[in-house]
C-alpha angles and dihedrals in degrees: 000000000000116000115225114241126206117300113212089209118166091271095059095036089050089051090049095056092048090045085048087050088052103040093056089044090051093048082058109029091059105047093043084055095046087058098038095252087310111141133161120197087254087062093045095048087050081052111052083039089061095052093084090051092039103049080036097053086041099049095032085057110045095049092044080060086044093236093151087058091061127114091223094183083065093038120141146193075281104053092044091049087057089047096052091042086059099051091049091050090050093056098048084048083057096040091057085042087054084045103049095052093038081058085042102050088041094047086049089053098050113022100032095028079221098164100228136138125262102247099156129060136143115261130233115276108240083059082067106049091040092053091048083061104039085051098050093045095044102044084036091048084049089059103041082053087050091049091043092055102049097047103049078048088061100039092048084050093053094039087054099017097228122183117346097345118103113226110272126234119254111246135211125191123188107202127069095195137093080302102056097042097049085052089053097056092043087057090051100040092046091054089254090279083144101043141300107248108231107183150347144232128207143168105210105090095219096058081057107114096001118101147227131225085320096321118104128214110245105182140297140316097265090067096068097128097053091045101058094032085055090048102026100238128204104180138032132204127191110209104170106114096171104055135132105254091231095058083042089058091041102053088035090058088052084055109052086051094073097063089241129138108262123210131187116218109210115226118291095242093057092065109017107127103350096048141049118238097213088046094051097051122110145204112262110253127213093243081069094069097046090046122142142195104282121257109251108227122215092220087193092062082046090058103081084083097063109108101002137099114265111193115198116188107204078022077144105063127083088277098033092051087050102052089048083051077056100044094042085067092071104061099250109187084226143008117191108191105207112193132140097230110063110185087074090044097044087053085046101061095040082059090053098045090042086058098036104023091230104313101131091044103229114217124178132203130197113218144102127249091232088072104078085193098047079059102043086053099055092043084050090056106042097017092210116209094207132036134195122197113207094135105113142113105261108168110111110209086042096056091052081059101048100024089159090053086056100049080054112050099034090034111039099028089059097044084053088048094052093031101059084038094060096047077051096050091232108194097224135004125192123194115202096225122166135221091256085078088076107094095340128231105178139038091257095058095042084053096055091039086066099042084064085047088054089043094049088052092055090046093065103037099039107089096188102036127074106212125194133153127212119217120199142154134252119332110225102231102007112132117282089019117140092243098071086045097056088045086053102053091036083057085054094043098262158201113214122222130214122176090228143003095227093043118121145180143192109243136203135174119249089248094043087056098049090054104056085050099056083036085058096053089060090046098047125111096163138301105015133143106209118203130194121221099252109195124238118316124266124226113236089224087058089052099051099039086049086051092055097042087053096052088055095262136123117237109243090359104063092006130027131214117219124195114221110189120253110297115235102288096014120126135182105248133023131220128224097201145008130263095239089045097063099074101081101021111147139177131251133230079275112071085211098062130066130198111218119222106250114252119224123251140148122281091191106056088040092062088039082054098049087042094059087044085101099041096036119096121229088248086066092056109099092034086055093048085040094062096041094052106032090183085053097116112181122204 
């Protein structure tokens, strides 16, 4: 490949000449100064004999260190040190080139007799050192005038799109702060093609008046709508990273309000140096909008997973990949992945190697939860010390159309699990439950209802194996989840449909999710449900409007919103516990999770019910759930 060499295009050249100008003021100006505007005819002659080395040691220089290649409207701290380094290399070049004619002429008088004038003699120091700084600051101040013009003429041409520029996007930033800032230099330095930032909002009372790069600091970030209606703004970008998530939710909410693009800047030590802010910028999501606080995690509790072999059935599936992403934190000797579809969990496991190159080992087997010797098998090969049960049918309105697949699978698959664990003694086994399994209204909550029923029983009778389920609400982009829905039909146009305007729901992020469950496995003893505070509840209509509002729309003008009616076994608000549940319930040493008091039931009808699961029919389906979870009301 053929390197490129300089290039004296009509820029450079144009920069030359002007250094040139500056350079043989400079080689008068000072010295004139130095002797108060005395000169004598000797002085001028040594001079104007100086001008060929001196334009020769500047520009020499100056192109050796490759100054004239350099994008000075993009210019840096770097760019400026190599400028300065060069100057001070040049003088000293002039100053051994004063030196070594002052010793020749001298030489020629007294040792030749030669009769010449002295032209040549070493100046005073301080005219050295004066001329290194007058040069710096004047060539420098050339080429900030050159950047400043160039770039208020590109900023005039994309306010008003002249000639061939397309008018560039206002642009508002909140956050005064590193982020801000670095987004302000990567707009100038970029022309503007991706917005000219008009303003900022800040909460912080001293940045109010003051401004940044150019861009002044209006108010705070309360005053968003006023902002964006005075400068006519057409994106947003949120660049606050350290923020309660209450005051982020909060601001972002005010944000999405005004029917701008919203765009998320990442921390400024995450690209500083290696990314590009504007690159790394996102669309707002809407998790961001349902964040919480994050869990704090007791990573000593955590610990009981380090060395030893971890076994996820469903491991699979959008929570079960997760939870082995989790586990996988804690340095497991092993982690088998157990699922009955293989092409997630083979994925899965490329993704897992590919992070930890193959420490955990990552093993996968094919089966299905159903098959108790297909289970006993695969415990017989890895003997796994820990077990977490995410393998189940989930989909509502799928499981009101095939109830007895779903006693099957959930609870079934859940007495085999514990079953074959407990012949393993296995030391702790999580079951992934949800909070539709309080007071059930579907065939997928009673199911899960009974799988805690079956953990609870094998949590009294198992002497070697500590058993606990987790119960949580909807998971944001799980599959099935309304999320995914309301993306899809926004991709089509629209509309969007929601069963009912008043319904509501308790929300968690996948990750969140998987760790409350391996945090559970620390905290268990036996027989616990353990519940997250989930926040307040989140109407399905917010949701929705919010997710319209994101993607640049506005809600029942460019999308609609259509109301569908409550699926079978849908209802309009989810529990987290029982009634009877409540007297007991206790925190962890989490304050975010709960432990729920232990309702009674009978052992005994429970094992008579999973016995008759074979020999039962699928009309007998919702009468068998029925008699198991008396509070089960199906609509």
């Amino acid at each position: 490949m053929q390197i490129k060499r300089h290039k004296w295009n009509k820029r450079a050249i144009a920069l030359t000449l002007a250094d040139i100008a500056i350079i043989n003021a400079v080689n008068y100006i000072m010295v004139f100064v130095h002797w108060n505007f005395i000169m004598d005819l000797s002085l001028v002659r040594q001079l104007s004999l100086r001008i060929p080395y001196l334009i020769l040691a500047y520009v020499g220089c100056y192109t050796a260190f490759r100054l004239y290649n350099i994008m000075w409207r993009y210019a840096g701290f770097y760019e400026l040190f190599r400028f300065g380094v060069a100057t001070v290399i040049a003088t000293c070049i002039v100053w051994c080139c004063d030196y070594t004619g002052m010793k020749i002429c001298r030489y020629l008088i007294e040792a030749k007799g030669v009769d010449i004038p002295l032209y040549f003699n070493v100046l005073p120091t301080s005219v050295y050192i004066d001329s290194t700084l007058v040069i710096i600051f004047a060539c420098l101040f050339i080429r900030v005038m050159y950047r400043s013009v160039r770039v208020m003429t590109s900023e005039s041409k994309r306010r008003t799109g002249k000639g061939n520029a397309i008018p560039a996007k206002k642009v508002l930033i909140v956050g005064a702060g590193a982020v801000g800032s670095a987004l302000v230099t990567e707009l100038q330095m970029t022309d503007y093609r991706f917005g000219i930032p008009v303003a900022f909002l800040d909460d912080d009372p001293k940045k109010l008046g003051l401004s940044v790069l150019g861009t002044p600091v209006i108010g705070n970030c309360n005053q968003v709508a006023a902002a964006v209606k005075k400068y006519e703004v057409d994106q947003i970008y949120f660049c606050i990273t350290d923020i309660a998530e209450a005051r982020k939710r909060e601001i972002l909410d005010k944000l999405v309000e005004t029917g701008c693009v919203i765009k998320m800047a990442s921390d400024y030590t995450e690209f500083n140096g290696h990314k590009s802010a504007l690159k790394e910028a996102r669309q707002v999501d809407i998790l961001d909008l349902l964040s919480r606080p994050p869990i704090e995690l007791n990573h000593e509790v955590c610990k009981y997973l380090h060395d030893e072999v971890v076994l996820v059935t469903g491991g699979g599936g959008s929570i079960g990949s997760e939870l082995c992403r989790q586990i996988a934190r804690y340095s497991p000797e092993k982690i088998i992945i157990f699922d009955i579809y293989e092409n997630n969990a083979y994925a899965l496991k490329n993704s897992l190697d590919m992070q930890y190159f193959g420490t955990p080992q990552i093993e996968i087997r094919i089966g299905s939860v159903r098959e108790e010797e297909r289970l006993r098998e695969v415990f017989e090969e890895f003997h796994p010390t820990s077990v977490f049960h995410a393998a189940a049918h989930k989909h509502v309105p799928l499981m009101e159309e095939s109830p007895f697949e779903a006693i099957k699978n959930n609870i079934l698959g859940t007495y085999n699990t514990a079953k074959v664990a407990d012949e393993f003694s296995v030391q702790n086994f999580v079951l992934l439950s949800t909070d539709k399994a309080v007071n059930p209204t579907n065939v997928m909550g009673a199911t899960k209802r009974c799988c805690e029923l079956v953990i609870q029983h094998f949590a009294k009778i198992s002497k070697n194996t500590k058993f606990a389920a987790v119960r949580f609400g909807n998971v944001l982009g799980s599959n099935g989840s309304v999320i995914p829905l309301f993306k899809e039909q926004l991709e089509h146009g629209g509309p969007l449909t929601v069963t009912h305007p008043d319904i509501t729901r308790y929300f968690m992020t996948i990750p969140e999710a998987a760790q409350l469950v391996v945090q559970a496995g620390g905290l268990a003893k036996g027989g616990e449900i353990f519940v997250l505070d989930m926040g307040e509840p989140v109407k399905i209509l917010t949701l929705a409007e919010k997710l319209i509002k994101l993607s640049g729309y506005e809600p029942y003008v460019d999308i609609d919103i259509q109301f569908t009616g409550l699926r079978p076994g849908e209802k309009l608000y989810e529990e987290l516990i029982l009634p009877s549940e409540k007297e007991g319930m206790h925190k962890t040493a989490n304050d975010k999770i709960f432990v729920a008091a232990p309702s009674e039931f009978d052992d005994a009808v429970l094992m008579q019910h999973i016995a008759k699961i074979h020999e039962m029919s699928p009309e007998q389906s919702r009468a068998f759930l029925k008699e198991l979870v008396p509070n089960y009301k199906a609509n």
